[in-house]
Legacy VTK file of the C-alpha trace (Angstrom):
# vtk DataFile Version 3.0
C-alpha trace
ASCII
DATASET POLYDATA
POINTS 422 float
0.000 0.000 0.000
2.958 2.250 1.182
4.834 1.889 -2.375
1.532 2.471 -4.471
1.250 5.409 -2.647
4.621 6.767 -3.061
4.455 5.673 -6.708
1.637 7.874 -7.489
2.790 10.865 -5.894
5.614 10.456 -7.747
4.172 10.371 -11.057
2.178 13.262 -10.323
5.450 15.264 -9.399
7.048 14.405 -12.664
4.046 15.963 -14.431
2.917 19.206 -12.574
3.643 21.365 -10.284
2.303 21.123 -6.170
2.311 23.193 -3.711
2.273 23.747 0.093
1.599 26.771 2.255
4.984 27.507 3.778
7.456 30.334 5.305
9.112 32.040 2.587
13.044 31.532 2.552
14.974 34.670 3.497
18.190 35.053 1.287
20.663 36.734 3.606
23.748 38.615 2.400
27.042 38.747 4.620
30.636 40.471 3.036
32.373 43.273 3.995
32.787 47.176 2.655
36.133 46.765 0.855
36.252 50.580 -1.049
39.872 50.856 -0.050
40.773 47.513 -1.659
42.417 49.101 -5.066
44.090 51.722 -3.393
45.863 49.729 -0.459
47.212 47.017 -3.409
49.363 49.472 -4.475
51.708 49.055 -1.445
51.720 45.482 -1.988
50.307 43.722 0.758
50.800 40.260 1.306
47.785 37.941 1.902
47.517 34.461 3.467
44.626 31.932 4.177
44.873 30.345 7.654
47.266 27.786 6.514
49.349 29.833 5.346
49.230 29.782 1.899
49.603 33.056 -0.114
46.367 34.675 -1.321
46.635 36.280 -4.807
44.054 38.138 -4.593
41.757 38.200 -1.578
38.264 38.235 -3.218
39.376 34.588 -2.798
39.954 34.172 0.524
36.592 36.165 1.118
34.911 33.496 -1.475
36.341 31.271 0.708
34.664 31.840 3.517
31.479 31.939 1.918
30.772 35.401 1.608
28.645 36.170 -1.019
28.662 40.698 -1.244
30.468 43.548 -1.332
30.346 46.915 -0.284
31.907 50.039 -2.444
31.414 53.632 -1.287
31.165 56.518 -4.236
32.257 60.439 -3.726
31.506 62.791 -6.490
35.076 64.133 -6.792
37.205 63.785 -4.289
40.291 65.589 -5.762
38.000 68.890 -5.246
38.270 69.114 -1.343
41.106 70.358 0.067
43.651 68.016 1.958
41.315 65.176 1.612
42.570 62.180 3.905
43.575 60.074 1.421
41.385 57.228 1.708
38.941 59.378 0.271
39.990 58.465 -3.383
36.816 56.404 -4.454
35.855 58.191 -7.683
33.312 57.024 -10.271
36.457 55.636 -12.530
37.817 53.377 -9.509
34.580 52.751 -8.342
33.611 51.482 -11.784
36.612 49.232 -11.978
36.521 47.888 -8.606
32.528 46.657 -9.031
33.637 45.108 -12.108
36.299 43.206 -10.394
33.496 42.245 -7.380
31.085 40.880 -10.011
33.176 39.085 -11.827
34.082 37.113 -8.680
30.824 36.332 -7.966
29.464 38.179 -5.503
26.713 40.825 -5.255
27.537 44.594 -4.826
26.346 47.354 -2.752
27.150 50.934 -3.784
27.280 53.413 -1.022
26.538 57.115 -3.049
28.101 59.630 -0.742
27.293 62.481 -2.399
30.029 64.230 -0.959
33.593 64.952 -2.392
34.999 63.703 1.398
33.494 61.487 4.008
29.711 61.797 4.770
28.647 60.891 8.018
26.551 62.484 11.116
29.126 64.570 11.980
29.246 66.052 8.286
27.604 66.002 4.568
28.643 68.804 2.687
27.777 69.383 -0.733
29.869 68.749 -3.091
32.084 71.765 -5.227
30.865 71.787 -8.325
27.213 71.610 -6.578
27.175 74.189 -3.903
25.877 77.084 -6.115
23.223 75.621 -7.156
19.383 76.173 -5.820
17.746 73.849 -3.984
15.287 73.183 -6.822
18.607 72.605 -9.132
20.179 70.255 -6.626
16.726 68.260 -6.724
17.656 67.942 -10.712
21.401 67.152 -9.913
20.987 64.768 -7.599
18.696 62.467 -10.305
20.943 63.346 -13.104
24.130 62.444 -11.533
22.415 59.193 -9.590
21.132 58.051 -13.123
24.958 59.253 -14.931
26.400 57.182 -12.525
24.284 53.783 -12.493
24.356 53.883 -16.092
27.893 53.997 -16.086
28.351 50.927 -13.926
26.167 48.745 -15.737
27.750 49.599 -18.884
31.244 48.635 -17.345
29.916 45.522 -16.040
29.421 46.740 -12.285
25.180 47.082 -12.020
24.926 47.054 -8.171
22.260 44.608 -6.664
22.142 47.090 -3.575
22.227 50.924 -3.781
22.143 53.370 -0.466
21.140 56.702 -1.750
23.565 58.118 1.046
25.734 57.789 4.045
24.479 57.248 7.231
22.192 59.952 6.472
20.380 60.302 10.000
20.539 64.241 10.162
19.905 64.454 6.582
22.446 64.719 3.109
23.892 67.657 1.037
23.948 70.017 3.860
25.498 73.307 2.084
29.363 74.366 1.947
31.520 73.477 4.893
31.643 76.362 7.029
28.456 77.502 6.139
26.568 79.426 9.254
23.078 78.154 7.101
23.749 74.696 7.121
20.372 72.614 6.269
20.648 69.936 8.704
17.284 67.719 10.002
16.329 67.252 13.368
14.749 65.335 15.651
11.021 67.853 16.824
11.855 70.299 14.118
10.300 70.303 10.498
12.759 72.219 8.910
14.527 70.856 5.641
12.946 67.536 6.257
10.679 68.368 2.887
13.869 69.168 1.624
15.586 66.070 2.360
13.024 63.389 1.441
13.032 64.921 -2.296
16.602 64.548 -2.629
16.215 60.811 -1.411
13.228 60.700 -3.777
14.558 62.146 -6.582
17.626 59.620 -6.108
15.280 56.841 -5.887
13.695 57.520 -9.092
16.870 57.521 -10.392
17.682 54.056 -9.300
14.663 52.238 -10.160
14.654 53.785 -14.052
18.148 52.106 -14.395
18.646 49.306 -11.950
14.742 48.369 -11.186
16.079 44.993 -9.528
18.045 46.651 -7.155
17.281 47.500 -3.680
17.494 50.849 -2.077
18.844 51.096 1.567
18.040 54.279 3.249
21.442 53.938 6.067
21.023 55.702 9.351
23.405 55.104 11.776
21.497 56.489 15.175
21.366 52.693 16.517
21.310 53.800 20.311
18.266 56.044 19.617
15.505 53.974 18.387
13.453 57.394 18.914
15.586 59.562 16.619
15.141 56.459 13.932
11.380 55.858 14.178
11.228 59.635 14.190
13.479 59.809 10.713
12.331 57.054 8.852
8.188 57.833 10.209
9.084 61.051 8.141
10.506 59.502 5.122
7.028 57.135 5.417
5.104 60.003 5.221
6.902 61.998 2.274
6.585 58.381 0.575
10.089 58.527 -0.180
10.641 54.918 -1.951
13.230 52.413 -0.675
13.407 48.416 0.365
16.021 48.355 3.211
16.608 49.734 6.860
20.406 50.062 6.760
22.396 50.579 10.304
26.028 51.363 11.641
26.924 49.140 14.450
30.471 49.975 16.130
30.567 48.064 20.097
32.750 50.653 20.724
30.646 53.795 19.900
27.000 52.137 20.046
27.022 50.288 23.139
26.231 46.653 23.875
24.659 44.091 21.607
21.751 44.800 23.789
21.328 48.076 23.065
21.405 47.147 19.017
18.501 44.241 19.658
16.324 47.176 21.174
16.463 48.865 18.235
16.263 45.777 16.198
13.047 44.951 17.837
11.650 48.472 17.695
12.297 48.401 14.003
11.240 45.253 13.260
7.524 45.746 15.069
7.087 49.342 13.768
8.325 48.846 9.962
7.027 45.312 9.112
7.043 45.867 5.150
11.122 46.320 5.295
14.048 44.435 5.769
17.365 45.559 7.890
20.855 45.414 6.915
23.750 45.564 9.223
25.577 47.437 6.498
28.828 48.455 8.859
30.092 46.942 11.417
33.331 46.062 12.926
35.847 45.474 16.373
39.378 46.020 17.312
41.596 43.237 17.462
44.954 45.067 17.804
44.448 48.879 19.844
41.359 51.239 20.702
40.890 55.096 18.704
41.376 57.838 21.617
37.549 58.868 20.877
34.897 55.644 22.331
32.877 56.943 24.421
32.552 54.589 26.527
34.569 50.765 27.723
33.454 48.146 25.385
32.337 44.785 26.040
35.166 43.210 24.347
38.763 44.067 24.583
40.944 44.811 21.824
42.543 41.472 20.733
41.794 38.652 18.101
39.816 36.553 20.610
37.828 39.970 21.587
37.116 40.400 17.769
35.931 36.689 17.649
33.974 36.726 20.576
32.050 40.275 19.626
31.049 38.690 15.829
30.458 35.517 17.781
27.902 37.274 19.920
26.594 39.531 17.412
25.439 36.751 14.584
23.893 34.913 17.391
21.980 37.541 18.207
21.355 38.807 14.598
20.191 34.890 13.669
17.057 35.867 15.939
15.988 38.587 13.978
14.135 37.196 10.620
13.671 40.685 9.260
17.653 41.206 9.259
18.955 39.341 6.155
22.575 41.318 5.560
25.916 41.890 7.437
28.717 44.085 6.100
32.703 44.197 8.124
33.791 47.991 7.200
37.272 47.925 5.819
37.252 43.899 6.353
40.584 44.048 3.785
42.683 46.398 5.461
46.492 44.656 6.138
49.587 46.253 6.648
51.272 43.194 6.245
54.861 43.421 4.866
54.581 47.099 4.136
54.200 48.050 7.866
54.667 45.937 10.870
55.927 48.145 13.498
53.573 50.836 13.863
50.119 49.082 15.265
48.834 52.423 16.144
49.076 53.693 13.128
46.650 50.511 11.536
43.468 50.418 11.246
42.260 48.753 14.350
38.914 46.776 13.415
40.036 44.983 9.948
39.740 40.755 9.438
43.159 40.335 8.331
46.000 40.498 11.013
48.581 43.223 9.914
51.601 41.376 11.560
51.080 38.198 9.345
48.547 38.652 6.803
46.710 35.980 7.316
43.106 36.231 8.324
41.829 37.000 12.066
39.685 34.434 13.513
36.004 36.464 13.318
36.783 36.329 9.514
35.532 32.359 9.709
32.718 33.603 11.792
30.996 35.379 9.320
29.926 32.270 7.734
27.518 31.977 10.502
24.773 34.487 9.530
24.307 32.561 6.382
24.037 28.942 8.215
22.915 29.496 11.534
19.946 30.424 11.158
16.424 29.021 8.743
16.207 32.130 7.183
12.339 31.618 7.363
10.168 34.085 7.307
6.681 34.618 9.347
4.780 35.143 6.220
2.129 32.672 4.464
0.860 32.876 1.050
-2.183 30.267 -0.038
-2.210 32.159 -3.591
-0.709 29.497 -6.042
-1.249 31.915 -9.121
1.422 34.777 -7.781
4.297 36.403 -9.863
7.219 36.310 -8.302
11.235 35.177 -7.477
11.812 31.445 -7.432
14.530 30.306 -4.710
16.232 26.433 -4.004
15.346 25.152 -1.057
19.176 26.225 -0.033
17.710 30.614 -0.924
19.637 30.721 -3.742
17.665 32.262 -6.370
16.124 30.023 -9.313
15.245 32.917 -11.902
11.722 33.519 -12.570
10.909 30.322 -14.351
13.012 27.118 -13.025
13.347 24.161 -16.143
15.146 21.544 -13.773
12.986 19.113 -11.725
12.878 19.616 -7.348
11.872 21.609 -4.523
11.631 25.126 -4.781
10.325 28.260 -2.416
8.430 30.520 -4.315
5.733 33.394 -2.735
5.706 31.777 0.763
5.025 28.064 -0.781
7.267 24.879 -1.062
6.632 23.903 -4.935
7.863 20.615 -6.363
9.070 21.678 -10.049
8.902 17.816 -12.257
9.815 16.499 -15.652
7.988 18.553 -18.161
LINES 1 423
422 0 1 2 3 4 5 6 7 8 9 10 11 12 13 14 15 16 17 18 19 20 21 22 23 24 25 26 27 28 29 30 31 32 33 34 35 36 37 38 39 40 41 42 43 44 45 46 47 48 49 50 51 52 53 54 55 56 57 58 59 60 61 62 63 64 65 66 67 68 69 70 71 72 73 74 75 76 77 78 79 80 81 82 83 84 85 86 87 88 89 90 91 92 93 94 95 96 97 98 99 100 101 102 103 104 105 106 107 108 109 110 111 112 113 114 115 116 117 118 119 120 121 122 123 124 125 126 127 128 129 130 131 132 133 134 135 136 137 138 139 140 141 142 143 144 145 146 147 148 149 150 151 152 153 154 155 156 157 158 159 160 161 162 163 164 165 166 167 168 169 170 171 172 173 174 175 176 177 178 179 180 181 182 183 184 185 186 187 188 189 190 191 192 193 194 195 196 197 198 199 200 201 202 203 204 205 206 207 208 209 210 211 212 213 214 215 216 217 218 219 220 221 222 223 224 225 226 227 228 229 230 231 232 233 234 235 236 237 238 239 240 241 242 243 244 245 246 247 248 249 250 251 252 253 254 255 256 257 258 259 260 261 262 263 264 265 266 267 268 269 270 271 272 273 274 275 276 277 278 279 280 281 282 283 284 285 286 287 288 289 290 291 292 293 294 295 296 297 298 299 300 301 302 303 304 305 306 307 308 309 310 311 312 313 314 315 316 317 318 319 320 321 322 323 324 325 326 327 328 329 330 331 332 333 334 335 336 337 338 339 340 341 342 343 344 345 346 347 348 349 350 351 352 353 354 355 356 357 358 359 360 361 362 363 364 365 366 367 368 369 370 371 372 373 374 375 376 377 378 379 380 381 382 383 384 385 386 387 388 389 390 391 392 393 394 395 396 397 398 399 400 401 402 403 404 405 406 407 408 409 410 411 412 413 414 415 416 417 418 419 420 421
């Protein structure tokens, strides 16, 4: 009786398609922001997996360990701001380049617009040069000429990004005015002004990315992740203006946003009050080697490799809980001094994956892995509609393409569907 049964559901497999009212599989992203990569190559580094063995290039060692994206930030022209520190040198040409390279390897890419000749950040986002005559009305044009210029541009070299944050931790707003300026158009927290302003220079930038790249996602990236009231306050206001986007992107630094505990309030807060988007962790990172003069407070973990491990440890554990967050991004994972200079730790940068007295990679590197596998990935949505349009994944969350031809199991809409022999 058993093996007539399993015969016919069999046959009926091989000949159509079935479904079952199921979670739909999260696909979760984890990599590191490597926009320095180029630049630091040119002083010859020397790179090592654990073993040992030298690296030739280390979009291998990160393929390696299973990453699967890339982060690249963009400035408009960085050669216009005066005594620009010079790891400010990611201009459209190397930007374009370096994407390429990051596709071809395989992996997905995130482009981080600035739109800033220098670093943007809370503590600054000034216009760029060539942009800080111009109206606000003009800048509303500029900004969705120059998003759309540059998109363009990097899918005709082969670089289309898959991810796209129309600015730089962006929590007080973006294109502020000159530096110096006593009429600086900043956003606040209980005060409407420039907040119209704002939202149409993310909106115009939006429109921008979905006329080129309409499969990419746009990550709006605040970095406020020990205020959950300045966030809901920001991105209620970017709700209301209808300002389009996909993805809550966050900063998380242990040593300048407190404890893991702090970041799962906000996670939670988030999660409960914006249920239509996901969350990326889109920088993170931990000192293994020394501390910057400027925390604000003792960290959690101490400054060493088994610090660093314990801190990603902690934090993918705690990240593996939260269904909504599907990405995880090291800042400057790729950093290593290592032969070029090994005596002057202070002078490093202190959070990278790659030890700068041996070039070989720190331990939280293999960690990484861990948001991908440890957790289902599933999803507290149900779909019973078997006629919807929409992505395909295996049963693994890789995507399938919006038709699958080869016989199994696939996710698709929130329902397992078993794909037979036509």
């Amino acid at each position: 009786m058993r093996n007539k049964y399993l015969s016919r559901m069999m046959a009926i497999a091989a000949t159509c398609i079935i479904t079952f009212p199921t979670a739909t599989l999260a696909q979760k992203y984890v990599g590191g922001d490597i926009s320095n990569l180029t630049d630091n190559e040119k002083k010859s580094p020397t790179y090592f997996d654990a073993s040992g063995n030298t690296i030739s290039d280390p979009l291998e060692l990160f393929k390696a360990e299973q990453m699967n994206a890339m982060r690249v930030r963009l400035h408009v022209n960085p050669s216009d701001y005066p005594n620009n520190d010079p790891n400010v040198c990611q201009d459209l040409e190397y930007v374009k380049a370096l994407g390429k390279r990051i596709k071809d390897a395989g992996f997905k890419l995130m482009l981080d617009f600035h739109y800033s000749d220098t670093w943007a950040d809370p503590a600054k986002q000034w216009t760029p040069k060539q942009w800080e005559d111009l109206s606000d009305t003009e800048l509303y044009e500029k900004i969705y000429d120059y998003t759309k210029d540059v998109l363009q541009q990097m899918k005709d070299a082969g670089a289309e990004p898959e991810f796209i944050q129309t600015g730089n931790e962006i929590s007080y707003g973006m294109l502020w005015g000159k530096e110096g300026s006593s009429n600086l158009k900043k956003c606040f927290m209980g005060n409407d002004a420039n907040w119209d302003r704002f939202t149409t220079l993310l909106s115009q930038a939006g429109k921008a990315c979905r006329e080129v790249c309409p499969l990419a996602k746009i990550i709006l990236h605040t970095e406020r992740t020990t205020q959950p009231n300045v966030l809901t306050n920001f991105y209620d206001k970017i709700k209301i203006a209808n300002v389009d986007y996909d993805i809550i992107g966050l900063s998380y630094y242990p040593i300048w946003h407190n404890t893991l505990a702090t970041l799962e309030t906000t996670l939670n807060t988030l999660e409960a009050r914006y249920t239509d988007k996901d969350i990326m962790i889109v920088e993170t990172g931990a000192a293994y080697s020394w501390l910057p003069g400027d925390k604000d407070y003792t960290p959690s973990y101490e400054a060493s490799e088994a610090g660093q491990k314990q801190f990603t440890d902690d934090l993918i554990t705690m990240l593996n809980k939260h269904n909504k967050v599907t990405g995880l991004f090291w800042w400057w994972m790729d950093y290593n001094a290592y032969p070029w200079d090994t005596t002057r730790m202070d002078n490093w940068w202190y959070a990278p994956l790659i030890d700068s007295n041996t070039g070989k990679p720190l331990a939280a590197m293999s960690s990484l892995k861990n948001f991908l596998n440890g957790s289902t990935g599933i999803r507290n949505t149900v779909s019973d509609n078997s006629n919807d349009e929409g992505q395909w994944f295996t049963i693994s969350g890789q995507p399938a393409g919006q038709n699958p031809n080869k016989p199994g199991l696939y996710i698709r809409n929130g329902k397992k569907i078993i794909v037979g022999r036509k």
